[in-house]
Steps between C-alpha positions, in 0.01 A plus 500: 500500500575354174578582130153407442364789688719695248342342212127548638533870580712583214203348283269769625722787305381647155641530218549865413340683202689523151441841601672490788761232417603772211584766713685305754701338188564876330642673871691186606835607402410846712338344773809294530723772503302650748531230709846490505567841611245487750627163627892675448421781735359307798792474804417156601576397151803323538325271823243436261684353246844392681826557336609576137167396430362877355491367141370211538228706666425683200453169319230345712350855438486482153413128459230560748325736299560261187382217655189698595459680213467129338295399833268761387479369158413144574452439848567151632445468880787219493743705330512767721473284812777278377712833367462721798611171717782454295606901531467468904755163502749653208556828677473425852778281406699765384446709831187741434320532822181370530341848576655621151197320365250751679719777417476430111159431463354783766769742267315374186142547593621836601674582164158366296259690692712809333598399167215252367113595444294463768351248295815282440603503853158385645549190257869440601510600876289131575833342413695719754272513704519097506867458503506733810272305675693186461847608559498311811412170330690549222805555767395185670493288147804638370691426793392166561689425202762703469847300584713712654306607865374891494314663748240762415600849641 
């Protein structure tokens, strides 16, 4: 499997509505927040995200729902291929596990299907719904080229 397959599949996602990409943009900072605590009170958090590494956590969180917030604005299949590859190689290399990944985006569809319109998340869950699909490629690509040698777990 190659970044190609990425690209092809990712090209089959739709933009979302103005509609919809206005409510995601006016509940981001909550649906962040949200995210946090939920993420916060889970017991395997520290395995998920190794050592010392709780803020950084909080980070990807909120530049996640940035960078999809502007992924929802103008969607370019090779933007979010190249960006989500480029998440998986930066913070496996800082010791996130590879199942933090699942964990974060099953914890996000979860939080949308309760705060956003049933509207907005039918438009929006495609993307998770995609990146979920392909965390095991993703995995694969990002640790190809990653330097130092991780194994998933």
């Amino acid at each position: 499997m190659t970044k190609q397959i990425l690209l092809k599949t990712a090209a089959s996602l739709h933009q979302p509505s103005k509609e919809a990409q206005n409510e995601f943009s006016q509940k981001l900072t909550s649906l962040v927040e949200t995210m946090n605590k939920t993420m916060l009170n889970r017991s395997d958090i520290k395995n998920l995200v190794g050592k010392d590494n709780i803020e950084m956590m909080k980070d990807n969180h909120a530049n996640h729902a940035r960078f999809m917030e502007s992924v929802f604005e103008n969607y370019i299949p090779e933007v979010l291929v190249d960006t989500v590859l480029w998440v998986f190689r930066a913070y496996r290399s800082r010791n996130f596990s590879s199942t933090y990944w699942a964990a974060q985006l099953n914890t996000w569809i979860t939080i949308y299907e309760t705060e956003l319109s049933e509207n907005c998340n039918k438009q929006i869950l495609p993307f998770y719904k995609w990146m979920q699909v392909n965390i095991p490629l993703f995995n694969q690509l990002a640790e190809a080229e990653i330097d130092a040698p991780l194994s998933s777990h």
